[in-house]
Backbone as a chain_set.jsonl record, in Angstrom:
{"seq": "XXXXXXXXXXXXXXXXXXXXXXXXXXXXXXXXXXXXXXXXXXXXXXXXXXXXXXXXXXXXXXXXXXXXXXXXXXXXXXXXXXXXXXXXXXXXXXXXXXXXXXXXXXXXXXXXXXXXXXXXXXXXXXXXXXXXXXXXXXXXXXXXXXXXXXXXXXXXXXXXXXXXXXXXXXXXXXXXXXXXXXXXXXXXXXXXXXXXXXXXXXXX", "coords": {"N": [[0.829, -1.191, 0.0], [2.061, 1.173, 0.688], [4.246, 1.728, -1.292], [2.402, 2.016, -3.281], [1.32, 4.43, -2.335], [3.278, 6.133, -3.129], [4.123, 5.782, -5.451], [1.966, 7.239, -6.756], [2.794, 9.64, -5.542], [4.794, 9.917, -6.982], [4.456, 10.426, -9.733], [2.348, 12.261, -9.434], [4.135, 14.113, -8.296], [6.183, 14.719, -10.876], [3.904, 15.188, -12.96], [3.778, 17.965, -11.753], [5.578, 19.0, -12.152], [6.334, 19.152, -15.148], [4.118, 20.456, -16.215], [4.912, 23.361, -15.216], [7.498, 23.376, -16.113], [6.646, 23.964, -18.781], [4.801, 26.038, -18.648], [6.698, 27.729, -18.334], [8.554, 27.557, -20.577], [6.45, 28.601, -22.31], [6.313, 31.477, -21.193], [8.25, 33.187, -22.462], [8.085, 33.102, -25.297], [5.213, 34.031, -25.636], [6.278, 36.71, -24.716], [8.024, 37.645, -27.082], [5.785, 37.167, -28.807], [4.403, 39.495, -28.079], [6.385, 41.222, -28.007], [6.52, 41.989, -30.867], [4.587, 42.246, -31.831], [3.795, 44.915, -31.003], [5.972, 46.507, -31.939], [5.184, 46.479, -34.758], [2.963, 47.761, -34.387], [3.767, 50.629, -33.234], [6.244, 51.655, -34.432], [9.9, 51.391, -34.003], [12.434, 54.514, -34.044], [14.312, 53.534, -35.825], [13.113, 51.653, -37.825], [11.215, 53.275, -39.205], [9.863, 54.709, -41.941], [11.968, 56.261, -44.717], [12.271, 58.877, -47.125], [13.039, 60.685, -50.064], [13.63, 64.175, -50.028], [13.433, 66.53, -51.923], [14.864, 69.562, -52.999], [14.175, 71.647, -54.611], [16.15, 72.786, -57.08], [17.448, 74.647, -55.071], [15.546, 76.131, -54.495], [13.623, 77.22, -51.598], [12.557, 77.785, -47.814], [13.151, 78.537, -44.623], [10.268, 78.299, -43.184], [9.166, 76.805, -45.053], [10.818, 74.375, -44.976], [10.485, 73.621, -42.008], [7.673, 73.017, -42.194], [7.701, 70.578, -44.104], [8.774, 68.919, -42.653], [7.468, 68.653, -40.433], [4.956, 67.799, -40.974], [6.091, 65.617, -42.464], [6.661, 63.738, -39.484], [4.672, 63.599, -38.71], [3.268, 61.865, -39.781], [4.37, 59.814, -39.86], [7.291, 59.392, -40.728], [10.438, 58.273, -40.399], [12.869, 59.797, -41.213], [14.91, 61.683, -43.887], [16.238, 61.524, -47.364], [18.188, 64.555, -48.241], [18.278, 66.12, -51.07], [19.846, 68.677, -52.891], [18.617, 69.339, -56.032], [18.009, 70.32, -59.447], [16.101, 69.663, -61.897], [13.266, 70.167, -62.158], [12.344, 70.933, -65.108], [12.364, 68.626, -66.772], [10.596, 67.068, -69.457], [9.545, 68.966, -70.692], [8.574, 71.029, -68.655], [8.329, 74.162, -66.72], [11.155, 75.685, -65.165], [12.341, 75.956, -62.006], [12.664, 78.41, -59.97], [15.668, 79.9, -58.963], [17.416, 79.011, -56.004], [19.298, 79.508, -52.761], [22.972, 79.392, -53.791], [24.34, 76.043, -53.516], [25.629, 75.174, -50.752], [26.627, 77.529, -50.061], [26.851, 80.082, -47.662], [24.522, 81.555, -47.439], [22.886, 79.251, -48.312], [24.144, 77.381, -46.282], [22.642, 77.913, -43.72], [20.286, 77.394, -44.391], [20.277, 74.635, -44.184], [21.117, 74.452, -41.698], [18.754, 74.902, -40.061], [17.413, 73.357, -40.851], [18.489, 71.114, -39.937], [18.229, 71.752, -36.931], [15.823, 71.426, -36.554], [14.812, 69.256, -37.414], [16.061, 67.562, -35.68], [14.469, 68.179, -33.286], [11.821, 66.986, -33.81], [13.025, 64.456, -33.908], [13.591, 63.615, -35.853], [15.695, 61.879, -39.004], [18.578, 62.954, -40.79], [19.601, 62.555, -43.874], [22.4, 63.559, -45.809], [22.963, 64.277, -49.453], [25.856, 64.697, -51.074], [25.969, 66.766, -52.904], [25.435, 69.043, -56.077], [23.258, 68.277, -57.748], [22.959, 65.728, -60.331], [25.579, 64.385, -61.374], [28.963, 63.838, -59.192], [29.805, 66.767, -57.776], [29.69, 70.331, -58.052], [27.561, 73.592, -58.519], [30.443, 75.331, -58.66], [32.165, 73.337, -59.928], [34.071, 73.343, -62.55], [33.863, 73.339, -66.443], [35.686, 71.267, -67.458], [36.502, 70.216, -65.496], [34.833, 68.369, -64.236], [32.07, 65.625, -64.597], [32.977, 62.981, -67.302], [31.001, 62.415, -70.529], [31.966, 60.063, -72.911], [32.338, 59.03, -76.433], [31.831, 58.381, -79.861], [32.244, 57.896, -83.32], [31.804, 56.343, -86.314], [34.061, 55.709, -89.156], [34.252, 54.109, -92.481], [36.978, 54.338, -94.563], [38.382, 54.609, -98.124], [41.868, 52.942, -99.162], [43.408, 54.413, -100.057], [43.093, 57.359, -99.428], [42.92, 60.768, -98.528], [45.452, 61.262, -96.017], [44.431, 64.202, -94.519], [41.754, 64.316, -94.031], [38.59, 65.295, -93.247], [37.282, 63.818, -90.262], [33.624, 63.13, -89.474], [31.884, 64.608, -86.336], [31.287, 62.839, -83.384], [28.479, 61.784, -82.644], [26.417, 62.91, -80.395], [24.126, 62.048, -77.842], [20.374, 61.52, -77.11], [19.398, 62.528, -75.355], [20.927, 64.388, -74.251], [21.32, 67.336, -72.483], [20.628, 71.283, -72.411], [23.03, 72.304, -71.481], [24.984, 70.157, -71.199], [25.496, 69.892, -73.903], [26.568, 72.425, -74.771], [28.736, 71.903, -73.622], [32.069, 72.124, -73.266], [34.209, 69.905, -75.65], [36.196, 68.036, -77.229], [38.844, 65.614, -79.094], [40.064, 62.648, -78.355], [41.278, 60.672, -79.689], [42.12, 58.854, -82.7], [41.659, 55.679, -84.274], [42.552, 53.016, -86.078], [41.869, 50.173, -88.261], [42.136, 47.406, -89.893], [39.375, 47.104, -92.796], [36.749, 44.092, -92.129], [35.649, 43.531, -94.654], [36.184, 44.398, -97.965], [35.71, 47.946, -98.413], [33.27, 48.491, -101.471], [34.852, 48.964, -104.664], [33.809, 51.772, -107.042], [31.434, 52.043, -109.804], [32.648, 51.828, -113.476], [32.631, 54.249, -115.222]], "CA": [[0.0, 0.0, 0.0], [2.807, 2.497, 0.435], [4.443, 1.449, -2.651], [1.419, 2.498, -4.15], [1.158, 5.818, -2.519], [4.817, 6.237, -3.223], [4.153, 6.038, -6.997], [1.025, 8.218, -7.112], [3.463, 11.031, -5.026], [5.919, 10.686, -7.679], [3.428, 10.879, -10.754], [1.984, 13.938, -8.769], [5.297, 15.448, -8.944], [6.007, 14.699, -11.951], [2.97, 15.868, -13.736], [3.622, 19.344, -11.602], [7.564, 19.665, -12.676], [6.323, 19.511, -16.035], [3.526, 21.263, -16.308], [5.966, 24.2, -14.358], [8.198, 23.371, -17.514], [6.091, 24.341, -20.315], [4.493, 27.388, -18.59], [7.914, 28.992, -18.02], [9.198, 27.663, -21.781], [5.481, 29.096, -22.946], [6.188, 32.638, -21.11], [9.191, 33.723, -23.455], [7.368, 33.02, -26.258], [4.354, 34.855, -25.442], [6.401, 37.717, -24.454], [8.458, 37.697, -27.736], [5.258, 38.512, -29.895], [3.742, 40.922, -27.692], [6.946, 42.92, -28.261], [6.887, 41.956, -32.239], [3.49, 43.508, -32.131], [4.071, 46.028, -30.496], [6.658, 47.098, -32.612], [4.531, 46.667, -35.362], [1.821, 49.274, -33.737], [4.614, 51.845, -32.968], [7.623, 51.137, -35.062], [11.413, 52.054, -33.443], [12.798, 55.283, -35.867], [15.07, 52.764, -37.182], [11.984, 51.247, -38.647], [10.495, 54.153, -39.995], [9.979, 55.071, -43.177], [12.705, 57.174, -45.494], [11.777, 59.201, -48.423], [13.632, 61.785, -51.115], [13.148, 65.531, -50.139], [14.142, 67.479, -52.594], [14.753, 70.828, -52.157], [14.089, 72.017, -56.176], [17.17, 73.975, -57.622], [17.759, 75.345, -54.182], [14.602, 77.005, -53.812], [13.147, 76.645, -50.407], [12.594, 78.704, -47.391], [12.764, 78.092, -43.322], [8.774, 77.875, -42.809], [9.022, 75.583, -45.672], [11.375, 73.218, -44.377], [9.532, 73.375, -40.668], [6.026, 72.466, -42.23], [7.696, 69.591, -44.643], [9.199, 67.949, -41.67], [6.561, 68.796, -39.277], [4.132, 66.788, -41.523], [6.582, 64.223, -42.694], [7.04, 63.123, -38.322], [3.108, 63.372, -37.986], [2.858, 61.242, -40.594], [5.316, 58.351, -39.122], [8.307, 58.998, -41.221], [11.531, 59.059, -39.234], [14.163, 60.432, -41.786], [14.613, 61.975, -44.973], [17.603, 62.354, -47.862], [18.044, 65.63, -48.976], [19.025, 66.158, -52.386], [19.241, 69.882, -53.763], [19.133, 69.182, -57.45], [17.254, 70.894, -60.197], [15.035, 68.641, -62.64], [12.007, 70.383, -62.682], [12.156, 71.161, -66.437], [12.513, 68.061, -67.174], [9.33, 66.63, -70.145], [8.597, 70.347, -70.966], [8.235, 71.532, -67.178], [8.555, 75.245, -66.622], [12.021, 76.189, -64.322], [11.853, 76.43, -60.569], [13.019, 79.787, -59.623], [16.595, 79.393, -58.156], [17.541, 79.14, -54.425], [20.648, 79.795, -52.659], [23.427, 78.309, -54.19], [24.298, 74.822, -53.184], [26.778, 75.392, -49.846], [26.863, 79.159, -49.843], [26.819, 80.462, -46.626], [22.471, 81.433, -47.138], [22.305, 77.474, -48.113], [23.896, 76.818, -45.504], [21.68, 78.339, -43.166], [18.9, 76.534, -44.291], [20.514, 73.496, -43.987], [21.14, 74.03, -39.948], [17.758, 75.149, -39.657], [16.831, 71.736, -41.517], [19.236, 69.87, -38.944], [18.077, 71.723, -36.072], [14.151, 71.291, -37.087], [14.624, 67.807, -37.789], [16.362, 66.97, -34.374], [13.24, 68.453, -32.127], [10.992, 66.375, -34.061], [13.35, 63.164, -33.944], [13.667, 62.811, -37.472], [17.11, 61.978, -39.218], [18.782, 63.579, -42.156], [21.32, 62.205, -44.46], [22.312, 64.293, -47.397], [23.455, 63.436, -50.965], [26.854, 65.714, -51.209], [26.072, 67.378, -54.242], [24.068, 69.955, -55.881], [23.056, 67.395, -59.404], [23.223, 63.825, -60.53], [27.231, 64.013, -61.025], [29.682, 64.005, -58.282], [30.344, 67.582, -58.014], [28.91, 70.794, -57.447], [28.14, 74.65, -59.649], [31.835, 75.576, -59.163], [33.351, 72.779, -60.616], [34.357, 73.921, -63.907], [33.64, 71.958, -67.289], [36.772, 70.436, -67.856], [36.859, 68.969, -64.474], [33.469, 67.501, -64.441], [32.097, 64.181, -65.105], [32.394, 63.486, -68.947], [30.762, 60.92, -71.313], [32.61, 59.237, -73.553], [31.503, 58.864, -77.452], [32.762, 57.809, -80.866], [31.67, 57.849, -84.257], [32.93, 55.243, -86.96], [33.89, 56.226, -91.146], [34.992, 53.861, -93.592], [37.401, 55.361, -95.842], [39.524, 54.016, -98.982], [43.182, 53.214, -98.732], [44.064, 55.59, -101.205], [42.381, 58.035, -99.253], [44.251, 61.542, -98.17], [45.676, 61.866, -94.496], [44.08, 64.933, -93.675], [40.055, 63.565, -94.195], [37.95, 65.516, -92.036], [36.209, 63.168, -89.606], [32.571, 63.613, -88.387], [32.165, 64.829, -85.023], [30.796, 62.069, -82.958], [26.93, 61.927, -82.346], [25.81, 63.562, -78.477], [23.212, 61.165, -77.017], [19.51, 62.336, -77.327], [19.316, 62.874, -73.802], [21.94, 65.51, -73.575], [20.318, 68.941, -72.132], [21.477, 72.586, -73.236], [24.309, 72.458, -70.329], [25.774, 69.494, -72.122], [24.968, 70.244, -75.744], [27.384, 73.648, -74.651], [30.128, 71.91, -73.25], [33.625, 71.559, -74.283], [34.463, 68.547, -76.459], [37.641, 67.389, -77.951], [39.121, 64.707, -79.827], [40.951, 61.958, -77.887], [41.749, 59.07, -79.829], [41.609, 58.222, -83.769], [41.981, 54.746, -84.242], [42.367, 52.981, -87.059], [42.121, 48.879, -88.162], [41.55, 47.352, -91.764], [37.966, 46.079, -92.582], [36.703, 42.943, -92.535], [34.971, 42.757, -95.829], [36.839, 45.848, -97.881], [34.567, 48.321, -99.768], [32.88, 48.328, -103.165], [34.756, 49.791, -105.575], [33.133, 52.791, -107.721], [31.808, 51.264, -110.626], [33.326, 52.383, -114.193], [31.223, 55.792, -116.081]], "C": [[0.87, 1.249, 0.0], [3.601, 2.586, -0.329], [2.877, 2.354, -3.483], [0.896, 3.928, -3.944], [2.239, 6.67, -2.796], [4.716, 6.499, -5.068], [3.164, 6.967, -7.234], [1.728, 9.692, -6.436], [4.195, 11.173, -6.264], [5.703, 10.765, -8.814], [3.473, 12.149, -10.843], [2.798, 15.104, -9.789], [5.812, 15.698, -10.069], [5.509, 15.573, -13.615], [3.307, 17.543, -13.572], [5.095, 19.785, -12.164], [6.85, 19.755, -14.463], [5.531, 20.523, -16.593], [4.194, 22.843, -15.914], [6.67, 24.197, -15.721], [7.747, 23.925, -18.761], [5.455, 25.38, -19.912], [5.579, 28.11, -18.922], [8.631, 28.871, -19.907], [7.879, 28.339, -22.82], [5.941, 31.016, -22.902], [6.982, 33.422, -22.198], [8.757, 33.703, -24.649], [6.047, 34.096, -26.648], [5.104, 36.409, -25.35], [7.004, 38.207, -25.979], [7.154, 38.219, -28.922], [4.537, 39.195, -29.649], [4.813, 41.811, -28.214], [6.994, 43.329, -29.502], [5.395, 42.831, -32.451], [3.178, 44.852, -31.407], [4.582, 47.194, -31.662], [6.15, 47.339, -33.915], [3.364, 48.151, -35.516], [2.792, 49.999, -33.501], [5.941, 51.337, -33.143], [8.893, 52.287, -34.397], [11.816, 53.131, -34.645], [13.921, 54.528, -36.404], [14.68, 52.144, -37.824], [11.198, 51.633, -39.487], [10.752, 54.069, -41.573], [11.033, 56.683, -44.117], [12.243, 57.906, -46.433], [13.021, 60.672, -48.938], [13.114, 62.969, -50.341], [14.238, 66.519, -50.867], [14.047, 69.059, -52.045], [15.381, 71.12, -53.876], [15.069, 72.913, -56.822], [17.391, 75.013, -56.087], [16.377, 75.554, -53.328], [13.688, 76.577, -52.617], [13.73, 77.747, -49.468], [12.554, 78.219, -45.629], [11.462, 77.463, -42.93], [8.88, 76.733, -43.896], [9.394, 74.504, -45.321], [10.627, 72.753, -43.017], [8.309, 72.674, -41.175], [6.305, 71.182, -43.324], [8.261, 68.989, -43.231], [8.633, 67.723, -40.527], [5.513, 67.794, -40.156], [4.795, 65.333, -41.612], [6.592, 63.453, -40.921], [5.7, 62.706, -37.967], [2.274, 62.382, -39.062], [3.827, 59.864, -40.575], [6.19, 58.567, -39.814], [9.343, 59.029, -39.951], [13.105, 59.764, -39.694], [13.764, 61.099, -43.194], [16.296, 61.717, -46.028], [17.444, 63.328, -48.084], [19.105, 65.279, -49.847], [18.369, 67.864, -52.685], [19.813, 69.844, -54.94], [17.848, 70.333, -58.082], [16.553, 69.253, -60.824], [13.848, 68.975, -62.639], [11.464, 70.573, -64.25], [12.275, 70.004, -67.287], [10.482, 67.665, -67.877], [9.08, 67.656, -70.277], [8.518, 71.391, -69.728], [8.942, 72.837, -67.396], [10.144, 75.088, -65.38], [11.574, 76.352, -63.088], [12.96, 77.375, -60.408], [14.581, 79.404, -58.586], [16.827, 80.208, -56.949], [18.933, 79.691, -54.258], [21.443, 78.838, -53.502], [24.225, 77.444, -53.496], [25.735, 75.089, -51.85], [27.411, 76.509, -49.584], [26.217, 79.23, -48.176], [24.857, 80.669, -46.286], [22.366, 79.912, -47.329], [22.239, 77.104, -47.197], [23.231, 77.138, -43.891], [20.444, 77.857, -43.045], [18.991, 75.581, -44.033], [20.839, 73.251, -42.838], [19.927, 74.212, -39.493], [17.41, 73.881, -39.537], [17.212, 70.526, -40.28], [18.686, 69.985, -37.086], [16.409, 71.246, -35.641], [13.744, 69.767, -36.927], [15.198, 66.964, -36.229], [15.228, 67.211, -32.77], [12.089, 67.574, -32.358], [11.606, 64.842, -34.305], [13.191, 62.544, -34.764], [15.523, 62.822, -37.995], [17.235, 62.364, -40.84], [20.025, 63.246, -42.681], [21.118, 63.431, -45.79], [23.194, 64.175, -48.093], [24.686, 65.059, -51.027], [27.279, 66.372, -52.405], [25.375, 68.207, -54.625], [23.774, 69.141, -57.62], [23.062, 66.116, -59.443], [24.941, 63.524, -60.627], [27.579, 64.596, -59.848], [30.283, 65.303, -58.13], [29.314, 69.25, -57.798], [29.246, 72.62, -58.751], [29.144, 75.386, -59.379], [32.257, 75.104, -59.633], [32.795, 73.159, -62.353], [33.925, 72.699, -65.075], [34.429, 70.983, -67.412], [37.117, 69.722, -66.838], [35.771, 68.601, -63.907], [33.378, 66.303, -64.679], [31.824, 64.331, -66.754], [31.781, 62.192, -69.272], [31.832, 61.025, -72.821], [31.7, 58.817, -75.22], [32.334, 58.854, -78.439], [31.638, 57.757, -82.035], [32.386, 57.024, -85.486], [32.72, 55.475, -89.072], [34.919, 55.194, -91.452], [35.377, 54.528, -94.809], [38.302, 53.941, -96.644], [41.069, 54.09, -98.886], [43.832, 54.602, -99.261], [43.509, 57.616, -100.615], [43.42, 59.471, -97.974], [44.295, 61.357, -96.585], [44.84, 62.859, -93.972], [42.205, 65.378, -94.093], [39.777, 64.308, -93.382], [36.775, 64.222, -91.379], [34.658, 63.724, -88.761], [32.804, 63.976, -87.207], [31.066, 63.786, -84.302], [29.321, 62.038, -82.44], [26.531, 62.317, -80.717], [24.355, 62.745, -78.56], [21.851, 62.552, -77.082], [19.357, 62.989, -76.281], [19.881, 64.371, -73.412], [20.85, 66.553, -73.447], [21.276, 69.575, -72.577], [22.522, 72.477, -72.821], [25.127, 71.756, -71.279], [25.977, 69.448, -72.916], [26.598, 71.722, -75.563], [28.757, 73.046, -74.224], [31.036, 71.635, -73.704], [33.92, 70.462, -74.597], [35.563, 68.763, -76.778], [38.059, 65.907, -78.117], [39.705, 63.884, -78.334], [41.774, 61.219, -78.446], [41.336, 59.177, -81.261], [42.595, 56.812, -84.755], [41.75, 54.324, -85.295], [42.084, 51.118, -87.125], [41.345, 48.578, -89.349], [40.216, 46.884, -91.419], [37.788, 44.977, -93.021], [36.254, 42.776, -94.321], [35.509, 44.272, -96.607], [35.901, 46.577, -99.195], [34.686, 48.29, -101.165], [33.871, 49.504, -103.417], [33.943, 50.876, -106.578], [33.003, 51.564, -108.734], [31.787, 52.371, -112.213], [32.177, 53.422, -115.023], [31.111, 55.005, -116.972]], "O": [[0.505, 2.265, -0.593], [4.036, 3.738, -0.339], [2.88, 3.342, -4.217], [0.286, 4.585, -4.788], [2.116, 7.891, -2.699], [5.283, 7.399, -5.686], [3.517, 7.731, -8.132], [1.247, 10.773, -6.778], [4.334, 12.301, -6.737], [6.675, 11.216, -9.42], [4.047, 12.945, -11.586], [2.691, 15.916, -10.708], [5.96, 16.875, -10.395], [6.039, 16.105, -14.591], [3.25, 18.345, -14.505], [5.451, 20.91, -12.514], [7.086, 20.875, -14.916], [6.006, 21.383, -17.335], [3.678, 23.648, -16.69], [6.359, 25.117, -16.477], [8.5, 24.294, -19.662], [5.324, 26.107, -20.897], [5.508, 29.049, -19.716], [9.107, 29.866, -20.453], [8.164, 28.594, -23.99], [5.964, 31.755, -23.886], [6.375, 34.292, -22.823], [9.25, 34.656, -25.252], [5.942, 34.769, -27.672], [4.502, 37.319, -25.921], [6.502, 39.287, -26.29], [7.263, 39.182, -29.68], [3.84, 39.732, -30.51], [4.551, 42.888, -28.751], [7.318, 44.485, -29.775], [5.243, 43.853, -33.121], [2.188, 45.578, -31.495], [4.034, 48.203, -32.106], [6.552, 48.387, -34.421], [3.128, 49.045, -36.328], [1.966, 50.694, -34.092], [6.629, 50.752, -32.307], [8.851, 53.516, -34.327], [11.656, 52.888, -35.841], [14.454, 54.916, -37.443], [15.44, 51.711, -38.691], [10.57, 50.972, -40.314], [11.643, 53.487, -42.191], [10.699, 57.865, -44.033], [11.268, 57.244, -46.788], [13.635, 61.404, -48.163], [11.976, 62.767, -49.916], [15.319, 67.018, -50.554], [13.44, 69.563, -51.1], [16.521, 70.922, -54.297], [14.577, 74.001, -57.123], [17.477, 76.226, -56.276], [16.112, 75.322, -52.149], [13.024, 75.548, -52.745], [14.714, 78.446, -49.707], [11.699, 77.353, -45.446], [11.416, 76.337, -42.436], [8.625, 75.611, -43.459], [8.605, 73.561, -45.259], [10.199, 71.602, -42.937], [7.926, 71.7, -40.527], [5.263, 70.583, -43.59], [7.337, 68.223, -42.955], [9.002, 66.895, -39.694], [5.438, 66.718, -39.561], [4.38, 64.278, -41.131], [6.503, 62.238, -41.099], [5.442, 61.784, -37.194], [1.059, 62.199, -39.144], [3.778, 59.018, -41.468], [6.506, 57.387, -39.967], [9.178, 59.591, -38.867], [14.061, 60.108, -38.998], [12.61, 61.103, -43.622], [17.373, 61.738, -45.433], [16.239, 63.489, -48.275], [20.154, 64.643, -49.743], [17.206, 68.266, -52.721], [20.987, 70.124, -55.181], [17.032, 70.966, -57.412], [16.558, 68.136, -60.307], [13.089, 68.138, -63.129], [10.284, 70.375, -64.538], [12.301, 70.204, -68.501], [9.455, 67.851, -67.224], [7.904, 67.735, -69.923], [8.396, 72.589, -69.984], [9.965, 72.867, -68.081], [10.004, 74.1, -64.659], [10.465, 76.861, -62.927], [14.111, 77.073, -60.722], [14.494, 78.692, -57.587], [16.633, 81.406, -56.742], [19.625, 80.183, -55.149], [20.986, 77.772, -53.916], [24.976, 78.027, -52.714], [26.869, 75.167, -52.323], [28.5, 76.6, -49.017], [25.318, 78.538, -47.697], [24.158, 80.197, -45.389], [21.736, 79.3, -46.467], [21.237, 76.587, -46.703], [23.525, 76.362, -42.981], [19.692, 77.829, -42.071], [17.977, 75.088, -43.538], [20.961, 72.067, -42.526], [19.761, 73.702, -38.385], [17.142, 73.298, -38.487], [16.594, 69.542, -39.874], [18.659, 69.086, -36.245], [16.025, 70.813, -34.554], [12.719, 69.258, -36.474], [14.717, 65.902, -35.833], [15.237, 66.646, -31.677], [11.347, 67.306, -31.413], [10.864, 64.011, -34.828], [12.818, 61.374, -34.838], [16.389, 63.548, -37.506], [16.441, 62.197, -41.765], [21.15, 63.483, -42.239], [20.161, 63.914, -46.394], [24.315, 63.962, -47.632], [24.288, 66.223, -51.018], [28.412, 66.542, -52.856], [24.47, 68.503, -53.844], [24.245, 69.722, -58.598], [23.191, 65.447, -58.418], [25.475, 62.583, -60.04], [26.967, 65.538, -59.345], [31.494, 65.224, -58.336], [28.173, 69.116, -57.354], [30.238, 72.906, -59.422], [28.949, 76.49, -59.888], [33.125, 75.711, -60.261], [31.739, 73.206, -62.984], [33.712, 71.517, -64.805], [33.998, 69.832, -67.483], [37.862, 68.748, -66.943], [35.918, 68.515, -62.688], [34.397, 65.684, -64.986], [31.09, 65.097, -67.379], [31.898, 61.15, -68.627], [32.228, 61.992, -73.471], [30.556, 58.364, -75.172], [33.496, 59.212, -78.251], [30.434, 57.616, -81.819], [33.612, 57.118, -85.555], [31.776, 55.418, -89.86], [36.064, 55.181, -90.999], [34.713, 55.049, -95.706], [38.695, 52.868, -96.187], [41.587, 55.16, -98.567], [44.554, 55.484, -98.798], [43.582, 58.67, -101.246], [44.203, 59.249, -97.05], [43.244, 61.308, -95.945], [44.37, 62.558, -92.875], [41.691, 66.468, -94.342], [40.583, 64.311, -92.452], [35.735, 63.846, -91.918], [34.584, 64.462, -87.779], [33.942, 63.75, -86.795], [29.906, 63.933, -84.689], [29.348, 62.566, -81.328], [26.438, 61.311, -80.014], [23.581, 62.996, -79.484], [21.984, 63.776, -77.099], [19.155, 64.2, -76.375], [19.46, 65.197, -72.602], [19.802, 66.635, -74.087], [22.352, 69.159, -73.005], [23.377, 72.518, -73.707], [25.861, 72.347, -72.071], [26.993, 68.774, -73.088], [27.517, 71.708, -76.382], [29.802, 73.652, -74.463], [31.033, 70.843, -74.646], [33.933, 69.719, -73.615], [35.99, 69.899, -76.571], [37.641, 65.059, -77.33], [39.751, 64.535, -77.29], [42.888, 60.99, -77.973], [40.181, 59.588, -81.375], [43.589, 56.849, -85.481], [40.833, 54.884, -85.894], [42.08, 50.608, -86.004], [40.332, 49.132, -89.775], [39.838, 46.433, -90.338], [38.344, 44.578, -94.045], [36.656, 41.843, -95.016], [35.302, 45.3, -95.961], [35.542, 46.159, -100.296], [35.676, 48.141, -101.882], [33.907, 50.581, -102.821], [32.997, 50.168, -106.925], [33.725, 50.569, -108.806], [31.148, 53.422, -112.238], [31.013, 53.127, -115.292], [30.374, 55.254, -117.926]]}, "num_chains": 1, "name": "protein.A"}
C-alpha cells in the first residue's frame, strides 16, 4: 500500500515539474510577440519610413522646411535624404526659380535650420553631397566635371588623303542645353583594316 502511494506522489510530482516546464518555456514566447506587435503598432525610428526631399534647384525657405518635416514626423516617417538638385524642367516643365546656391553660406543656413528642425521632431537627415546627378557641385568647372565618352565610326579608302575631315561624334539624345554647350575634344583616332573591304566605284 505504500508502494502504491509512493508512486502516485511521484506521478503527482512529476505531472507538476512539467507542467511548471512548459508554462515557463510558454512565457518567453508569449512575451516575444507581444513585443513583435508592439513594434509593429509603434515602429522604433530605425523602422520608420525614409523618403527623397528634394529641395528644387535650391529654392526653399525656413517655414518651408519646418512644415515639410513637421508633416513628414506626424505622418510616421523618421528620416529623410536631402538632395538639392534641379530637374524640374525636365518633359517640358517650366524652371523652378533658383535658391541659394548649393553650400553658400544662405544654403547653408537653411541646412542648420533643416538639422536643427529635424532633431526636435526626432527625425534623421542624411544628405546626398552634391548639388546634381554628377559628383560635383556649380563651381566645378567643365573640364573637371564628369564626362561621357563617345565615338563615331567612317569607312574610308586606302588611297584616301591623311588629312580627311572626320565627323564629329553623335551627343546622345538625352543631352540637355548644359551638355549640348560643353567643351568637347578629340581623344583618340583609331584605325584597323575592314573585314569585308569596300565596293569599288563602278566604271562611267
Amino acid at each position: 500500500m505504500k508502494h502504491s502511494h509512493s508512486i502516485a506522489l511521484s506521478l503527482a510530482l512529476l505531472t507538476a515539474s512539467f507542467s511548471s516546464a512548459q508554462t515557463q518555456a510558454h512565457e518567453p514566447r508569449v512575451a516575444q510577440q507581444d513585443s513583435l506587435l508592439r513594434s509593429f503598432q509603434t515602429p522604433p525610428s530605425s523602422a520608420k519610413l525614409r523618403c527623397y526631399w528634394w529641395w528644387l534647384n535650391g529654392h526653399t525657405t525656413k517655414a518651408t522646411i519646418t512644415r515639410d518635416l513637421t508633416e513628414m514626423q506626424h505622418k510616421g516617417y523618421g528620416g529623410v535624404l536631402l538632395v538639392d538638385a534641379n530637374g524640374a524642367n525636365q518633359t517640358g516643365n517650366r524652371d523652378v526659380p533658383a535658391g541659394p546656391l548649393f553650400a553658400s553660406p544662405a544654403w547653408t543656413e537653411l541646412y542648420l535650420h533643416a538639422l536643427k528642425t529635424a532633431d526636435q521632431l526626432g527625425l534623421e537627415i542624411t544628405l546626398n553631397i552634391t548639388s546634381g546627378w554628377n559628383l560635383g557641385a556649380p563651381w566645378v568647372k567643365p573640364e573637371n566635371a564628369s564626362k561621357l565618352l563617345t565615338f563615331s565610326r567612317t569607312t574610308v579608302a586606302a588611297n584616301t588623303p591623311a588629312n580627311t575631315k572626320l565627323p564629329m561624334p553623335p551627343l546622345r539624345a538625352t543631352s540637355t542645353a548644359r551638355s549640348l554647350s560643353s567643351p568637347t575634344r578629340s581623344i583618340k583616332v583609331p584605325s584597323s583594316p575592314a573585314k569585308t573591304p569596300p565596293a569599288s566605284p563602278s566604271p562611267s
